[in-house]
N, C-alpha and C positions, 0 to 999 in steps of 0.2 A: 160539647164545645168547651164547658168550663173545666173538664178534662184536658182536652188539648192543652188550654191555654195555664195551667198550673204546670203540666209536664215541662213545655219550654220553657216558662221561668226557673225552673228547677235547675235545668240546665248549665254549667259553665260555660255558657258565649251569651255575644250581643244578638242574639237570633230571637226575635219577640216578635209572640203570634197575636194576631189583633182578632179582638176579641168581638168584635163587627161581622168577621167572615159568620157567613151560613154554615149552619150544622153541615149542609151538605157537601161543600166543600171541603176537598183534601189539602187543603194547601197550606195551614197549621202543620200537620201529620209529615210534609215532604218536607218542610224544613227540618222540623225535630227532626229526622232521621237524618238530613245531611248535617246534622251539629253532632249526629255521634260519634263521627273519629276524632274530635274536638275531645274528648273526656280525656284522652290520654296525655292533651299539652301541657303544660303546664299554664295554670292562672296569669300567672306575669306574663306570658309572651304574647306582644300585641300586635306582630309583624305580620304580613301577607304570605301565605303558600304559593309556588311557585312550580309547577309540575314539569319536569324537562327529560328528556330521552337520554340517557346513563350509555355514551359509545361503547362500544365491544370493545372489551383489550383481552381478548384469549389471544393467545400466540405470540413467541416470540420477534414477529417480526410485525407488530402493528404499530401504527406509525403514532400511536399514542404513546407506545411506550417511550420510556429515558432513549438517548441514544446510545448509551453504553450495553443496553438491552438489545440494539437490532443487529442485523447481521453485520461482522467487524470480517474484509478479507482480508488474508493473511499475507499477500502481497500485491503488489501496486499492478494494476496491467499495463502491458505495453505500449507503444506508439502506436497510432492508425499506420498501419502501410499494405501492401498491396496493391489492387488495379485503380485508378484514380476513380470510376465512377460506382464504384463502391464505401469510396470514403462519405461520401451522402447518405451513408447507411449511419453513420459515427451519434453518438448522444440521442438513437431512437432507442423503441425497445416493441419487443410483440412479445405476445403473452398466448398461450394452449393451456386449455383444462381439462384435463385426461381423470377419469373415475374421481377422485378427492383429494385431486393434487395441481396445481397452477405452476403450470413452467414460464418464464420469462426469460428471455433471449434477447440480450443489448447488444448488438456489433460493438466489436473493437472492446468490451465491456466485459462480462459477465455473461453467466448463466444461473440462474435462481429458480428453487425450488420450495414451495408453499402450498403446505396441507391445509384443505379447504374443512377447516372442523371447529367445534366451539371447544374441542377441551384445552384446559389449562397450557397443558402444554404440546400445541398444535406443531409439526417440526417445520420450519421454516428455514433451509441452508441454501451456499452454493456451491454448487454444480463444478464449477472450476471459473477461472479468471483468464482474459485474454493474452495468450504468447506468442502463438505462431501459426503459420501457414505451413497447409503438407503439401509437396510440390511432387508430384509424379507425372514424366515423361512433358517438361516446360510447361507442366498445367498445375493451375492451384485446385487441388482437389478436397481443399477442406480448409476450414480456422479450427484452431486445438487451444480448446479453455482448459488450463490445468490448476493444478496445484489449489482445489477449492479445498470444503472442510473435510476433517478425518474421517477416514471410513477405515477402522482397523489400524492395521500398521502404516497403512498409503492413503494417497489425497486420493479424491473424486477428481475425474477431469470427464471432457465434453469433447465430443467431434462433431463441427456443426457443415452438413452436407450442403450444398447449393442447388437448389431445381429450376429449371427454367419453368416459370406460371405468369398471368395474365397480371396479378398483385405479390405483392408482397405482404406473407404471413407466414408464422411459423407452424408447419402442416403435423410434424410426427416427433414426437418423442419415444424410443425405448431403451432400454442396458441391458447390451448385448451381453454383456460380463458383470461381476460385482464390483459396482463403485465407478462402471464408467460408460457412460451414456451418449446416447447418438441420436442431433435432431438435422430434422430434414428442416430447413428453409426455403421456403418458394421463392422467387421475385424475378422481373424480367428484368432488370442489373444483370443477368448472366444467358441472356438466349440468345445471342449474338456469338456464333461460333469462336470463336477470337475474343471474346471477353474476358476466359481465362486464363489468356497465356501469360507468360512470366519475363518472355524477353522483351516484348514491346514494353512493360513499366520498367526498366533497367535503365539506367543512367545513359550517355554515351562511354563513358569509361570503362563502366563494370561490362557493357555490353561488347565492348574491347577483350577485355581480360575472357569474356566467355569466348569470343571469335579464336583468338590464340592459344586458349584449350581447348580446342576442337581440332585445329588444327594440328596443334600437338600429337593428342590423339589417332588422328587421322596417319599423322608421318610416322605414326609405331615410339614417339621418344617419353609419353608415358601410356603406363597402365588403366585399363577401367577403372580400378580403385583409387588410382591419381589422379584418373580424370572426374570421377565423381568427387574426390577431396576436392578440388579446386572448386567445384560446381559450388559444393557447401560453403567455401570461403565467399564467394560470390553472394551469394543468398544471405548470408550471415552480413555482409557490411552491405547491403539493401534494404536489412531489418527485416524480410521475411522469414528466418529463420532464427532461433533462441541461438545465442554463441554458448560455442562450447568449449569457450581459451577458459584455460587457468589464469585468473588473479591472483597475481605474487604480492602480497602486503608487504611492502617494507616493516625491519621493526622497530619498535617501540625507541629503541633509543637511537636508530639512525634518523628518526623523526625527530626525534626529540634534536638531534644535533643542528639538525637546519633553524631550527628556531632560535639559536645562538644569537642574543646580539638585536632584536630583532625590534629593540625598542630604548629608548633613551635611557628611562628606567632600568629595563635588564643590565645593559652596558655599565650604568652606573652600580650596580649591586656585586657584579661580578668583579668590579675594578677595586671595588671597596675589600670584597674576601681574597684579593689576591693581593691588597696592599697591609691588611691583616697577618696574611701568612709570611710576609716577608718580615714583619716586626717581629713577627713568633721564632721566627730562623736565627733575626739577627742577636734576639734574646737568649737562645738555647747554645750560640755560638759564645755571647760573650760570659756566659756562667760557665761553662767549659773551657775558660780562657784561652778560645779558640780566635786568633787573630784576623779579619778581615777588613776589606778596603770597602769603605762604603762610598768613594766618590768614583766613579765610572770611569772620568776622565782620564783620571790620574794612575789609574789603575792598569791600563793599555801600555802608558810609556814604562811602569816598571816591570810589566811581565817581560816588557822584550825585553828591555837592560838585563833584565836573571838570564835569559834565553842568551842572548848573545854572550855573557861570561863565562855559562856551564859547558862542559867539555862530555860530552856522552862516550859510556863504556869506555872510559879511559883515552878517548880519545886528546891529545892533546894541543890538537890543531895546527898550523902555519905557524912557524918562527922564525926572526931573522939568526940565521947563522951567522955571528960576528965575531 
């Protein structure tokens, strides 16, 4: 006992074995042994240990990390459009965990892809970003997330299929090709035969402009390829389809020219360098003893008195013959 009891005072901590206990007793002996990882503290430090579970941050895309660390797309997606009872699909997201990978599928959104691993640098990208509906035969046969991160010289993009099922989940992931990938989504938003047609969500307008390219069509005055151009124009200002008009930037200084004037301030700067340049004139004129009229007025009555005395190419003009 009086073993034990010199060992703990030996010790650096407050741990003191009472010297009452029975030989038989271990209860000296279980202290000293938890005052052993005490040896490495230091003497001065008199604060309370505190034991707590250290979060996972393997992977670029954990939500511990910065946010300049998680995944940045590289362009904004598009509006919701398409069939109206689908837009109840908009700010969800479902998730598939295929071998060591977690796909996540947001309508209207994204498509995201996360390696389920502890190393450093687990790969965590997306997929593509939402653009457009593919329309074959008045039916929407798919949403097309593109333009996600690099793979190579080209983006990743995504075709996300529609299946009619009982819920709503995201069933199948595979890439068919490199760099572009095809999920099946279930939900019963599309088992109503008619749930994916394209002409019932069409404006009354647009649904016009489609009636009179058919017709068109129909009377031979354009072409299949005219009449599917129009179709696209149609699609195109509905928002179902990405446009594909050229953007003519005006330039730099026809921009700039609109801005002329456009504030009190400007007016006043510009009136000021332009009342500068005329002193500079009248200075550069009267060192060259070059004569001018600086009153406006005055100036009008005597150009025309010159103008009516002067006789051009010898003209002599009207005389009285007397």
């Amino acid at each position: 006992m009086c073993l034990y009891y010199r060992w703990c005072n030996a010790l650096p901590s407050k741990v003191v074995c009472n010297s009452s206990v029975k030989a038989s007793t271990d209860f000296p002996f279980i202290l000293c042994l938890l005052s052993l990882p005490l040896l490495s503290v230091n003497h001065g430090f008199a604060g309370k240990m505190k034991i707590v579970e250290e979060p996972n941050t393997f992977g670029l895309n954990n939500p511990f990390l910065a946010q300049g660390s998680r995944l940045q797309p590289r362009v904004i997606s598009y509006p919701v459009s398409g069939p109206a009872h689908l837009h109840r699909l908009a700010g969800k997201c479902f998730s598939l965990t295929e071998s060591t990978y977690k796909y996540e599928f947001c309508p209207f959104h994204n498509v995201t892809q996360h390696e389920q691993s502890f190393r450093w640098n687990a790969y965590s990208g997306i997929l593509g970003i939402w653009q457009e509906w593919e329309i074959v035969n008045n039916t929407f046969t798919g949403m097309w997330m593109r333009d996600g991160d690099a793979c190579g010289t080209k983006s990743r993009e995504t075709k996300v299929i529609f299946v009619c099922s009982a819920n709503s989940k995201l069933a199948q992931v595979s890439e068919p090709s490199t760099c572009i990938y095809s999920l099946t989504f279930e939900t019963p938003l599309v088992c109503h035969p008619h749930s994916l047609l394209v002409y019932p969500t069409l404006s009354e307008r647009l649904q016009k402009e489609w009636d009179e390219a058919e017709q068109a069509r129909y009377d031979g005055y354009i072409t299949e390829q005219g009449y599917n151009n129009l179709l696209r124009d149609i699609f195109e200002d509905a928002g179902f389809l990405k446009s594909q008009k050229v953007k003519i930037k005006l330039p730099e200084v026809a921009a700039a020219s609109t801005d002329t004037h456009n504030s009190l301030q400007k007016c006043t700067e510009d009136f000021q360098k332009q009342r500068d340049e005329v002193e500079r004139l009248r200075a550069l004129l009267t060192q060259h003893n070059i004569p001018f009229d600086s009153k406006p007025n005055e100036g009008k009555s005597t150009v025309s008195a010159t103008v009516q005395d002067q006789h051009l190419r010898g003209d002599i003009g009207l005389f009285d013959q007397q």
